[in-house]
ZAKE-674526 format. One record per residue (C-alpha): residue number from 1; residue in one letter; x, y, z. Coordinates in Angstrom, 3 decimals. Layout:
ZAKE-674526
{r NUM,a,{X,Y,Z}} ...
END
This chain:
ZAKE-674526
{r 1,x,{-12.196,-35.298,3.807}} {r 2,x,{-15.439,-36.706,2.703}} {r 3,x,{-14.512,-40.115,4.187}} {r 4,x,{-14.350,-38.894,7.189}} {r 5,x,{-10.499,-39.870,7.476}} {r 6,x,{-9.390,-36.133,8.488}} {r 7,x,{-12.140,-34.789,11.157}} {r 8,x,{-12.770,-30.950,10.421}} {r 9,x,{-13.470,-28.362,13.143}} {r 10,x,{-17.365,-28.126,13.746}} {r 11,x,{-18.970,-24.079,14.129}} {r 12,x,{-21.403,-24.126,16.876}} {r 13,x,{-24.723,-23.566,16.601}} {r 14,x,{-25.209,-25.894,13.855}} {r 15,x,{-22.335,-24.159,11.345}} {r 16,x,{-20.579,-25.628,8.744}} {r 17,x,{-17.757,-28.139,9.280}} {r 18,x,{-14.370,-26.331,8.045}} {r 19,x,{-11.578,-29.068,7.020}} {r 20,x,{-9.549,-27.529,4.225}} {r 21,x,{-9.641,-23.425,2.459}} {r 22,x,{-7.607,-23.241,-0.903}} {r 23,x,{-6.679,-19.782,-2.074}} {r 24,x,{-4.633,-20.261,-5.477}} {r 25,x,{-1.859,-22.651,-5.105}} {r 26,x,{-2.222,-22.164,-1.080}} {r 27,x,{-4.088,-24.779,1.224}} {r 28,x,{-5.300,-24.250,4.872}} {r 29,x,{-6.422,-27.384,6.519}} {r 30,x,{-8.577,-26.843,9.587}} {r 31,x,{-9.271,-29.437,12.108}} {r 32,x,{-9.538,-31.176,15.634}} {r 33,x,{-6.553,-31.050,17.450}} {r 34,x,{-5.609,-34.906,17.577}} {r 35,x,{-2.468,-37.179,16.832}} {r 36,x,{-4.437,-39.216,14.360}} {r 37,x,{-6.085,-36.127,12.730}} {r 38,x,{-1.953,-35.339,12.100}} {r 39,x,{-1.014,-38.396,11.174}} {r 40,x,{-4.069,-39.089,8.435}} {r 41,x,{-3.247,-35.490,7.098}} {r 42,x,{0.577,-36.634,6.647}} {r 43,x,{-0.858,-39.945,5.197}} {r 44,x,{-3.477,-37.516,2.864}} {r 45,x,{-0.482,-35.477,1.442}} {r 46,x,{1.921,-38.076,1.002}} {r 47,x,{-0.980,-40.608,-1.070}} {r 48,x,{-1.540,-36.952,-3.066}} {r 49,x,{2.827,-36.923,-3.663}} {r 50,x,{1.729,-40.706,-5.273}} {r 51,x,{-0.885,-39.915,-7.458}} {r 52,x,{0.034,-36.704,-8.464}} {r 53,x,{3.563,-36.545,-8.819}} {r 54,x,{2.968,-33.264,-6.705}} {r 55,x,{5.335,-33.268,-3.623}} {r 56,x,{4.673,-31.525,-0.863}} {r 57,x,{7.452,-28.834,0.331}} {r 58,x,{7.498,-29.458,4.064}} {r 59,x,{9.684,-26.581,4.832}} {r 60,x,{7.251,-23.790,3.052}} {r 61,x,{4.535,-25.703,5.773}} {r 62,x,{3.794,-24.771,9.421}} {r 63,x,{1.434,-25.809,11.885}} {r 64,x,{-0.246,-24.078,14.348}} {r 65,x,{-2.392,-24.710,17.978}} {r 66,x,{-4.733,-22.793,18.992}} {r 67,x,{-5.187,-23.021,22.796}} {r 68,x,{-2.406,-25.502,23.023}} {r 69,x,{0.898,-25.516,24.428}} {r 70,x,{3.976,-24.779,21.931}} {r 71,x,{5.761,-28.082,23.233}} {r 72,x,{2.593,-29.954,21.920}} {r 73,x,{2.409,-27.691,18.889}} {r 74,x,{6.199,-28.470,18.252}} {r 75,x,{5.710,-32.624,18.748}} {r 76,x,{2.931,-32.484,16.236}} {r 77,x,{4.816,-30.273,13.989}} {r 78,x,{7.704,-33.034,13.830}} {r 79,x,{5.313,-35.451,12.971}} {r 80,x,{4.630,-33.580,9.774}} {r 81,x,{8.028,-32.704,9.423}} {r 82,x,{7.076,-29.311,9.288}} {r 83,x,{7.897,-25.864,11.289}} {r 84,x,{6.058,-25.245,14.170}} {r 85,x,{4.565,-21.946,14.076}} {r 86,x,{3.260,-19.378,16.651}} {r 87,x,{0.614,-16.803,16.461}} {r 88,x,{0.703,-14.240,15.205}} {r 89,x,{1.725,-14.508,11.701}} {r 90,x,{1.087,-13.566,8.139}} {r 91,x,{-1.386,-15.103,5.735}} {r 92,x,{-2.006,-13.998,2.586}} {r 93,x,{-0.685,-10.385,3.318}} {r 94,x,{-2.723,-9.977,6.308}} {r 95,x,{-1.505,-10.808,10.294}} {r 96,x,{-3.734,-13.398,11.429}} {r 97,x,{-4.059,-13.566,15.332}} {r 98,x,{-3.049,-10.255,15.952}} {r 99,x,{-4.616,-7.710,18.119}} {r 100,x,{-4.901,-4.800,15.330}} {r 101,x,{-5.627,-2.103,17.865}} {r 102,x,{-1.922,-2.048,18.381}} {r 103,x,{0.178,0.418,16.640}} {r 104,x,{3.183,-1.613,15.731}} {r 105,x,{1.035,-3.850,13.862}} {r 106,x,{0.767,-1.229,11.296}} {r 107,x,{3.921,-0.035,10.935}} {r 108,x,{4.470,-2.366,7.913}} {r 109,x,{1.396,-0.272,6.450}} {r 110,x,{2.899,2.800,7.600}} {r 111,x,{6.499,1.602,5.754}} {r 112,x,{4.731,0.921,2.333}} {r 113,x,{3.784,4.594,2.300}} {r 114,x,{6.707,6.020,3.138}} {r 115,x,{8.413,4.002,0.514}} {r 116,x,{5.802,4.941,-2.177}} {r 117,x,{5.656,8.660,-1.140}} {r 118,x,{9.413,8.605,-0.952}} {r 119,x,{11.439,11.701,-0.635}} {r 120,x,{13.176,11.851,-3.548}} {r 121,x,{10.402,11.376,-5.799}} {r 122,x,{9.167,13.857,-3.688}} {r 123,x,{12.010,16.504,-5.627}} {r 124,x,{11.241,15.221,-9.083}} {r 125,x,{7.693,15.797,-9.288}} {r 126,x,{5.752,19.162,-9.856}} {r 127,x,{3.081,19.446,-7.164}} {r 128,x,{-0.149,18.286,-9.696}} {r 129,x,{1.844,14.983,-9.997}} {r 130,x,{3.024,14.403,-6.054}} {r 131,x,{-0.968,15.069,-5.864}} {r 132,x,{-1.588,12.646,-8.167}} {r 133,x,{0.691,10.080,-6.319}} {r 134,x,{-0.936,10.684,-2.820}} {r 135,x,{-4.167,10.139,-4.029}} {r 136,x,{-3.469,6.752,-5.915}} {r 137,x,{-1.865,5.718,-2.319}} {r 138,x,{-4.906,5.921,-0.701}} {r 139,x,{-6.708,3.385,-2.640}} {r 140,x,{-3.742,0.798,-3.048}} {r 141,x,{-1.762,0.470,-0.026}} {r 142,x,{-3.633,0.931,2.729}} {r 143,x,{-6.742,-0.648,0.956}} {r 144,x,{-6.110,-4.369,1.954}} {r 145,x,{-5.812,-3.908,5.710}} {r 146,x,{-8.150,-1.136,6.032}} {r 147,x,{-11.336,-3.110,4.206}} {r 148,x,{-10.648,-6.219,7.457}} {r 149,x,{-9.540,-3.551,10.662}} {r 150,x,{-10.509,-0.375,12.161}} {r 151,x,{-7.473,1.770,12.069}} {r 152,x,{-5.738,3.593,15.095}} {r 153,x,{-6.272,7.067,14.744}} {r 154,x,{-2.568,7.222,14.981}} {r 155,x,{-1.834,5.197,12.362}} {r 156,x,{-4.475,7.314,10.325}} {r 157,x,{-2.595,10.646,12.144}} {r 158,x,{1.038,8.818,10.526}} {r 159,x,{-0.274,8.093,6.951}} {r 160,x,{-2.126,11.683,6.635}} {r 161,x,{2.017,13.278,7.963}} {r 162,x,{3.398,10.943,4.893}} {r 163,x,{0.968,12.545,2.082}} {r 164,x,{0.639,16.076,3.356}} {r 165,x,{4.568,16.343,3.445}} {r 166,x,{4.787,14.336,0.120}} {r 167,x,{2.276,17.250,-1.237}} {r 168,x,{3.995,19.715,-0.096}} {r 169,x,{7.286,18.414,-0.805}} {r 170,x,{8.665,18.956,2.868}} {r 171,x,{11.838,16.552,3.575}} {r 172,x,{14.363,16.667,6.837}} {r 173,x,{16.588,19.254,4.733}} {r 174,x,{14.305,20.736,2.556}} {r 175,x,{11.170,22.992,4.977}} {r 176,x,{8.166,24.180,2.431}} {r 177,x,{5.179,25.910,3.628}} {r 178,x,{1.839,24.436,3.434}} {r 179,x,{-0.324,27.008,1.801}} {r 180,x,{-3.850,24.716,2.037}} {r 181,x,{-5.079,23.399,5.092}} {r 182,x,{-5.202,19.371,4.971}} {r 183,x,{-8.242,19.026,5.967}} {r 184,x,{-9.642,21.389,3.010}} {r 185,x,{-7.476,19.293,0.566}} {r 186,x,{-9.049,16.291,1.675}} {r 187,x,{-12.436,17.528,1.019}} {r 188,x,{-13.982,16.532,-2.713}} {r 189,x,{-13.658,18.180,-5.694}} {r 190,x,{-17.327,18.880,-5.691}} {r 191,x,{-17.063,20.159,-2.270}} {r 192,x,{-14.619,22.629,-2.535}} {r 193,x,{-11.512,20.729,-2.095}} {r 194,x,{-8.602,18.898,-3.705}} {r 195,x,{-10.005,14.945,-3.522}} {r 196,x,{-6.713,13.849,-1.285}} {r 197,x,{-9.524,11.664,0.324}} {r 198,x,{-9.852,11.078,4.458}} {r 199,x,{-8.339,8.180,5.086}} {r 200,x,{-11.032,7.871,8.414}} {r 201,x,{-13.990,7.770,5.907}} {r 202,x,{-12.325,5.696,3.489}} {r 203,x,{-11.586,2.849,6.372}} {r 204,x,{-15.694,2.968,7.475}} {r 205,x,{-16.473,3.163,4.194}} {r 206,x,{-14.632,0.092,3.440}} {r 207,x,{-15.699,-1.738,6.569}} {r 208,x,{-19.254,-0.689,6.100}} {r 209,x,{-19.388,-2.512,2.928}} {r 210,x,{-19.267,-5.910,4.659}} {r 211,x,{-22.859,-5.334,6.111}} {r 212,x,{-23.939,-4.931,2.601}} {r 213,x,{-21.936,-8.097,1.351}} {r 214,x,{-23.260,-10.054,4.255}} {r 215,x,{-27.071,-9.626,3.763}} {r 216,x,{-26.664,-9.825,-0.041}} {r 217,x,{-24.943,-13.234,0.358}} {r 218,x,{-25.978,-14.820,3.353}} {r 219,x,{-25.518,-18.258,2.120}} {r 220,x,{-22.137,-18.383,1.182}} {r 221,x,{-19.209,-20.217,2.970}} {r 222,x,{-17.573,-16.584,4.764}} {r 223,x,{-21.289,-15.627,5.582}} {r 224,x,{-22.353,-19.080,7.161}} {r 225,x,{-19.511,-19.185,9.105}} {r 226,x,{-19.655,-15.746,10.489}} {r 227,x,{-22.998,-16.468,11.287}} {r 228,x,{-22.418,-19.574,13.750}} {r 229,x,{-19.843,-17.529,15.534}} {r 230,x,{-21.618,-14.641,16.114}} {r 231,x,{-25.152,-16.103,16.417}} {r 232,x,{-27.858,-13.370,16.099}} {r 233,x,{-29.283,-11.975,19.269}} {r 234,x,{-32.132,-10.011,17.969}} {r 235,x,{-34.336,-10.960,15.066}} {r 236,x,{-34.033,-7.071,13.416}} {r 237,x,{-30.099,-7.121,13.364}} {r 238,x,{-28.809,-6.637,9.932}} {r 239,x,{-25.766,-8.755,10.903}} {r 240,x,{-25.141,-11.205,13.411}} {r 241,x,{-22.414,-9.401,16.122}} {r 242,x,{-21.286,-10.512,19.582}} {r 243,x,{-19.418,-8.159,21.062}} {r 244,x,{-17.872,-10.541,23.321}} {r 245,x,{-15.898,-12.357,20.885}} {r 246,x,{-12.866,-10.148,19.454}} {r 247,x,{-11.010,-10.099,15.755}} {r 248,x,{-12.013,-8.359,12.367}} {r 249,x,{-15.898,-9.166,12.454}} {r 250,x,{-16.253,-7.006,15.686}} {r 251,x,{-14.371,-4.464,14.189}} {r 252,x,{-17.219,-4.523,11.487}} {r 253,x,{-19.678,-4.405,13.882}} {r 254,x,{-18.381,-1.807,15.477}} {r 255,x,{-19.986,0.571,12.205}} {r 256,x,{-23.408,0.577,12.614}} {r 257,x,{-21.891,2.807,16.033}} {r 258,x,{-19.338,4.529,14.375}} {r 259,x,{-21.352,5.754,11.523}} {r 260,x,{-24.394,6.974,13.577}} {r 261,x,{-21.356,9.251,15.893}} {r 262,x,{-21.696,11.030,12.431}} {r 263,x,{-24.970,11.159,11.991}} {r 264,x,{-25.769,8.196,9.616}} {r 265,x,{-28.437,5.676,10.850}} {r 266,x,{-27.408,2.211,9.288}} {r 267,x,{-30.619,0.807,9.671}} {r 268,x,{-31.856,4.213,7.768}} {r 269,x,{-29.657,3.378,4.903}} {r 270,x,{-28.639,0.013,4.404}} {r 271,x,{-32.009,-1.470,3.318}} {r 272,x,{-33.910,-3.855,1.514}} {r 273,x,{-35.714,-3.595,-1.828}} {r 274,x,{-37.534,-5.980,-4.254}} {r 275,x,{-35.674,-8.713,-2.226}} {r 276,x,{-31.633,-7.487,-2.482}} {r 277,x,{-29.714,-5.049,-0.908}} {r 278,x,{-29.105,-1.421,-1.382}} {r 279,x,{-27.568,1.819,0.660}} {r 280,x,{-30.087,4.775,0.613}} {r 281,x,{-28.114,7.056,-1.336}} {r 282,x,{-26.777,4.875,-4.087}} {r 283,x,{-28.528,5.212,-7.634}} {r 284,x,{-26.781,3.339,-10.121}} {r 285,x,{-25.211,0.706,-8.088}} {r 286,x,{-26.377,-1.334,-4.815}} {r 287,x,{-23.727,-0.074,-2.768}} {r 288,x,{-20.474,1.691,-3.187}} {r 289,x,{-17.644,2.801,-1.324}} {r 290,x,{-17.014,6.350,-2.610}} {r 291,x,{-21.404,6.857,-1.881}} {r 292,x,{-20.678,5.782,1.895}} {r 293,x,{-17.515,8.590,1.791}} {r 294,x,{-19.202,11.173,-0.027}} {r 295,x,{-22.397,10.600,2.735}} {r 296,x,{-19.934,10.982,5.280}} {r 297,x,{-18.318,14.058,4.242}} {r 298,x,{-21.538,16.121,3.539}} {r 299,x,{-22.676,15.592,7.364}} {r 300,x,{-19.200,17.602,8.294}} {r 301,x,{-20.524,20.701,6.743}} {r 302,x,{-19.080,22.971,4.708}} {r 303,x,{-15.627,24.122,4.791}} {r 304,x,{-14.919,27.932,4.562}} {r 305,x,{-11.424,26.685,3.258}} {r 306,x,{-12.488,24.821,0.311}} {r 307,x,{-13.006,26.673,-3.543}} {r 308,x,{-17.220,26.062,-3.081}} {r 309,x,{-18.298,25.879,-6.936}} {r 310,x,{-14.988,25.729,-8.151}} {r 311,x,{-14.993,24.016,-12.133}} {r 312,x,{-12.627,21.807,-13.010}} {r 313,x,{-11.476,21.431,-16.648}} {r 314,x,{-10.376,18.256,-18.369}} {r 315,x,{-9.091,20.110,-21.489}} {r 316,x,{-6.153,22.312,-18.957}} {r 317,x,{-3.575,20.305,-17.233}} {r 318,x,{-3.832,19.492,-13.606}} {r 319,x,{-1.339,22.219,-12.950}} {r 320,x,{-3.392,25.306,-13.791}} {r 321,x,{-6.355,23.259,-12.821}} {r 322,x,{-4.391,23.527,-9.674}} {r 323,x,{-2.965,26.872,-10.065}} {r 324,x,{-6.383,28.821,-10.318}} {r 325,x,{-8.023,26.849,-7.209}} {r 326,x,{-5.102,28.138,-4.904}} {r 327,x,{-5.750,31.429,-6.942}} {r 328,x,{-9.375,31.446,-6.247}} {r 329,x,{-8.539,30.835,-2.533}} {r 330,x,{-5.748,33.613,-2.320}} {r 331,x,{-3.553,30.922,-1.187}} {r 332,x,{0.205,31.178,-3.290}} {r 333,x,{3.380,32.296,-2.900}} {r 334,x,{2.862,36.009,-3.180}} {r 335,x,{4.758,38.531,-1.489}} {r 336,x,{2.470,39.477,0.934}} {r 337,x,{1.712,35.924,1.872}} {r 338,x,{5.387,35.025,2.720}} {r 339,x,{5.624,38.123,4.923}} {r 340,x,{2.434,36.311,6.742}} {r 341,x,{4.777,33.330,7.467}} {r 342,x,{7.740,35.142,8.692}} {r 343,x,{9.603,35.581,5.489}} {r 344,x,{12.234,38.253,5.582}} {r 345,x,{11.539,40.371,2.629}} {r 346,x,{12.895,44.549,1.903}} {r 347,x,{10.163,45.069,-0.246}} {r 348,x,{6.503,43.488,-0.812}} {r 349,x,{5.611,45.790,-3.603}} {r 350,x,{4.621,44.327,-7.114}} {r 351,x,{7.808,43.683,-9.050}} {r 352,x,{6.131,44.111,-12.013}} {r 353,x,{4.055,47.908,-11.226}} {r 354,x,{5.461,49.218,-8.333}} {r 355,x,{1.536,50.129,-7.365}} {r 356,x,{0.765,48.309,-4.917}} {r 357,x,{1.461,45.357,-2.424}} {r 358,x,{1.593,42.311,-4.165}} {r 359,x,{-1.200,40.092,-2.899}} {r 360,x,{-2.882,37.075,-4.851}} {r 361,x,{-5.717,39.252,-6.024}} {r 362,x,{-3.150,41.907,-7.490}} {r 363,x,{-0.846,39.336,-9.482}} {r 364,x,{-3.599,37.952,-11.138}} {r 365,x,{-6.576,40.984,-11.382}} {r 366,x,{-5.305,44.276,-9.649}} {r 367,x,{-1.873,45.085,-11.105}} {r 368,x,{-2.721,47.011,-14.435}} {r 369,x,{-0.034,45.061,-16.234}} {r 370,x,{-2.426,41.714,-15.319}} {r 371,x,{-5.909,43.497,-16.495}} {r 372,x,{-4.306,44.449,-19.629}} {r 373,x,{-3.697,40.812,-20.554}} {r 374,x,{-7.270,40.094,-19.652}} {r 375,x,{-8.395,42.774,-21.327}} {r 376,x,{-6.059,41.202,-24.529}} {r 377,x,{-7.638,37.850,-23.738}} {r 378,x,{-11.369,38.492,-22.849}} {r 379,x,{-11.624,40.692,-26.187}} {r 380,x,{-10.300,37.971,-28.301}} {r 381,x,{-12.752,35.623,-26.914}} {r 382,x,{-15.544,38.555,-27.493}} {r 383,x,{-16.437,38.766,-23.590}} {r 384,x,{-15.943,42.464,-21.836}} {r 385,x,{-13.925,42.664,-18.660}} {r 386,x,{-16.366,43.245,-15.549}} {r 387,x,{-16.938,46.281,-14.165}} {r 388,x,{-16.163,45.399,-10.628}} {r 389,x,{-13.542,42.782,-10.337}} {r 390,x,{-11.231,42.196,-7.322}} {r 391,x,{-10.314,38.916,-6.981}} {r 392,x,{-10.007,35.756,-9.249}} {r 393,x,{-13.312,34.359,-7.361}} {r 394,x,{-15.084,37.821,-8.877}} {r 395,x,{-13.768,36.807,-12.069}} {r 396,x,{-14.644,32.992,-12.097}} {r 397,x,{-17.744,34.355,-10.775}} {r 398,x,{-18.804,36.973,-13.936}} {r 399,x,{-17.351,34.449,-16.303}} {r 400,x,{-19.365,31.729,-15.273}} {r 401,x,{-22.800,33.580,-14.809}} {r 402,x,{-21.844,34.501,-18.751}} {r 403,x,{-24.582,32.596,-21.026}} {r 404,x,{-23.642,30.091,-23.521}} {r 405,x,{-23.800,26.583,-24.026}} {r 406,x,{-21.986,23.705,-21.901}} {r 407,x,{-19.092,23.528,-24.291}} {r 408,x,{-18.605,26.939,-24.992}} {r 409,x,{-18.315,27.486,-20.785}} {r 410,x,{-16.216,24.617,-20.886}} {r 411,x,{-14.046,26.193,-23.389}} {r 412,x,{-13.860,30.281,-21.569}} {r 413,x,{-13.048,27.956,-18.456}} {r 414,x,{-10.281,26.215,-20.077}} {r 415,x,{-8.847,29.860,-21.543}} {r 416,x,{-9.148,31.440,-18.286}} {r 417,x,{-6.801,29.089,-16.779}} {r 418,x,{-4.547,29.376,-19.543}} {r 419,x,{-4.525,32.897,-18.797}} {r 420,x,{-3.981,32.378,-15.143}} {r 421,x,{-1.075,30.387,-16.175}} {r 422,x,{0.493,33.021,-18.449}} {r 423,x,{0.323,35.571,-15.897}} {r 424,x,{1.661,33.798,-13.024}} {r 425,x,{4.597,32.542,-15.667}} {r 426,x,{5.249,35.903,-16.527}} {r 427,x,{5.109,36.796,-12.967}} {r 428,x,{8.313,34.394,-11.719}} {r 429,x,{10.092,35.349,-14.545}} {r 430,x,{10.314,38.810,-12.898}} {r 431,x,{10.827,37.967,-10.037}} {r 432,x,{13.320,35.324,-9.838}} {r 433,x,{14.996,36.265,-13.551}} {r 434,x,{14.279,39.278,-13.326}} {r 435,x,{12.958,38.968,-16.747}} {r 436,x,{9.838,41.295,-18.413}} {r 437,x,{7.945,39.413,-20.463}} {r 438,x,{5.797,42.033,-22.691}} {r 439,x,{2.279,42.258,-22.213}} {r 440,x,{1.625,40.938,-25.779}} {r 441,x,{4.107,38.209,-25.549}} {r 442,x,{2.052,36.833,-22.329}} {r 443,x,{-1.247,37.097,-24.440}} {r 444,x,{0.462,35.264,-27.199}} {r 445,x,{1.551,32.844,-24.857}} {r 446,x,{-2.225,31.963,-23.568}} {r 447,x,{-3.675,31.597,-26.861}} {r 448,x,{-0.634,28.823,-27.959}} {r 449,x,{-1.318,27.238,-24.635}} {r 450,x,{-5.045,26.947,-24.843}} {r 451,x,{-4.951,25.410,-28.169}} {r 452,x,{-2.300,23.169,-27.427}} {r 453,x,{-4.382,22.251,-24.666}} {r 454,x,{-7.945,21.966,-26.540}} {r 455,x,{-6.517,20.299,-29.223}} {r 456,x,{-5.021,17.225,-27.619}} {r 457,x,{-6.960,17.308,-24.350}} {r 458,x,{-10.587,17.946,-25.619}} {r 459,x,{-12.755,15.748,-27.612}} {r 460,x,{-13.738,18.897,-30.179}} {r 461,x,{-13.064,18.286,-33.494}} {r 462,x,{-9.219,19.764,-34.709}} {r 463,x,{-9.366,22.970,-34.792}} {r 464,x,{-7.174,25.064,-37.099}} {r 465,x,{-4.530,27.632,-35.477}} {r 466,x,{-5.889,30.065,-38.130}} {r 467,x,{-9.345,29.804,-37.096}} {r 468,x,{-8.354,29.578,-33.576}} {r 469,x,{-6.535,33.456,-33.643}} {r 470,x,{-9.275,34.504,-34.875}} {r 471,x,{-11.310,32.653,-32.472}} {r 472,x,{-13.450,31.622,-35.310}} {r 473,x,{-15.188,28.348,-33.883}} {r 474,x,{-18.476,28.286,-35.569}} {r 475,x,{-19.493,24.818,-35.820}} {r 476,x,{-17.395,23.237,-32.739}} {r 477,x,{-19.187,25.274,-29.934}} 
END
């Protein structure tokens, strides 16, 4: 190429001269549209066959024209002995020449996670671990195409119908009902919410970044050649964007617009200091994704939907993790609740009192056979039961505003799920056994599960099951 035997394709205004990109064993040549530009490249390869030993596999090649007619495309392409291809097509996982505003574009996206978020998996996982599969989704699947194009919203609408009935575990035959509203689960842990992620934020986020990577590396090959194409029209534009010319770089663009429809000023926050790069809001790191998401998020407010201060504890598993949330937010299968949602039922007493309508708040405070486990519980842990108490956010509440060091809060938070757990076990064995489990047996059942739990989820030191009944923990908390 050096020689000057194969003539590249020149970027106006004074860009760089692109003749060949090699990604792994894969090798784009670029160049002017010519007979003897084919013919030299045939001659290249085959002298490279020679030298090498390396032949060239004509029928994994293809050549394409762009702004020529297929019969020329398909003369040249016999000249190579190659295929003659036709836009648009797939390169390195992503459609090249297609207009991505279309929906069926997408639909190989939309495919991947409906095969990863599959049905049947679907019926063999509890709910903390269909969670756990949505989220991972998000950032693998969808990740490629949404860090180059801005989605269609109903592409985003498609994806979101995929993860919320994968949550849920809603198939064709099988209807469930969805006790959290999406958007809530969506929402952060720290805000409230379950961390599903929005896939909207995520794909600005992720297209945002690209200003960043731009300014901080203006000089190499990607950068230079972006830069010739879209030439800069104003001296104080963080990137160089005509809106005239279409394809993925408008679509980046297209943030600095996008971002301030919510309220965030790129200008304001993508900015220089001591010579590199940084957004605003970022401490530890120049820029990052999940920053750019979290900024996003906090301009929507909060969400009256969402657990607002709710704790999450590493020591418990994610499903009372899980279980007290929905607690906290009076949203579970209760009696009264699947009345609420047209449910048939002869009775929505307490199956376990008799007292009183079975609600969230009475199955886990009300019901006298529940506050006589806490009772059990909160005296073995040396903490009185509140006064006024009502609902498991009262509780979470009194517990929390309890003083003590970080580990020892970290440890009452970890029991009280365990607790949580017991009594809504204890619970469904009523009602769908019809099965009492003994007040005693359920407090017996906590204190096994939090140690269990503390012991190989915690990084205290091992604690004995002696010391632990008698909630003897002097020199771990």
């Amino acid at each position: 190429m050096a020689a000057g035997l194969f003539h590249g394709f020149q970027l106006p205004n004074n860009g760089p001269v692109l003749s060949n990109l090699c990604y792994a064993d894969d090798v784009l040549f670029i160049g002017k549209w010519s007979m003897q530009n084919v013919l030299t490249l045939n001659r290249l390869l085959r002298w490279l066959g020679l030298v090498t030993g390396l032949k060239i596999n004509n029928k994994k090649c293809k050549l394409f024209g762009i702004g020529v007619h297929d019969e020329e495309v398909a003369l040249m392409a016999s000249k190579l002995n190659c295929e003659a291809g036709t836009l648009p097509f797939m390169y390195l996982g992503v459609p090249i020449g297609a207009n991505m505003k279309r929906v069926k574009f997408w639909e190989p996206v939309v495919s991947s996670v409906g095969a990863r978020l599959s049905k049947w998996k679907a019926r063999h996982l509890s709910f903390a671990g269909r969670l756990t599969l949505a989220k991972s989704v998000l950032g693998s699947i969808p990740s490629y195409y949404m860090s180059l194009f801005l989605a269609p919203m109903s592409i985003i609408n498609k994806i979101d119908r995929i993860r919320r009935d994968f949550v849920w575990g809603i198939s064709d035959s099988k209807k469930k009902f969805r006790w959290v509203k999406w958007d809530s689960m969506m929402r952060s842990k720290k805000s409230g919410g379950l961390g599903v992620g929005r896939l909207r934020d995520f794909n600005l986020a992720m297209l945002t970044k690209w200003w960043w990577r731009f300014n901080m590396n203006p000089n190499q090959l990607w950068a230079s050649v972006v830069g010739s194409i879209h030439k800069a029209n104003h001296a104080d534009q963080l990137i160089p964007i005509s809106n005239s010319i279409p394809g993925v770089w408008k679509d980046v663009g297209m943030m600095a617009k996008e971002l301030g429809k919510r309220g965030i000023d790129m200008s304001q926050n993508l900015i220089a200091v001591n010579g590199s790069w940084k957004w605003r809001t970022c401490s530890d790191v120049p820029f990052s994704v999940k920053q750019v998401r979290s900024d996003l998020e906090d301009l929507m407010g909060p969400d009256p939907g969402c657990s607002t201060g709710f704790v999450w504890s590493s020591w418990a598993p994610p499903k009372a993790n899980y279980l007290l949330w929905r607690s906290s937010l009076g949203k579970i299968a209760s009696r009264v609740g699947l009345v609420h949602r047209g449910v048939v039922l002869p009775d929505v007493s307490c199956p376990r009192c008799n007292l009183d309508i079975e609600d969230p708040n009475h199955i886990f405070i009300k019901c006298l056979w529940a506050r006589c486990i806490w009772w059990n519980v909160l005296s073995w842990v040396r903490i009185g039961f509140p006064e006024h108490c009502d609902s498991v956010a009262d509780l979470l509440s009194y517990v929390d505003g309890i003083p003590g060091g970080k580990v020892w809060k970290k440890l009452i938070r970890t029991i009280v799920m365990a607790t949580c757990w017991g009594i809504w076990s204890a619970r469904n064995a009523k009602v769908f056994d019809d099965k009492f489990v003994p007040i005693m047996k359920t407090v017996d059942f906590v204190k096994e599960e939090a140690f269990l739990w503390i012991n190989n989820r915690s990084n205290l030191k091992s604690i004995t099951w002696g010391n632990w009944r008698l909630f003897d923990l002097v020199g771990i908390v």
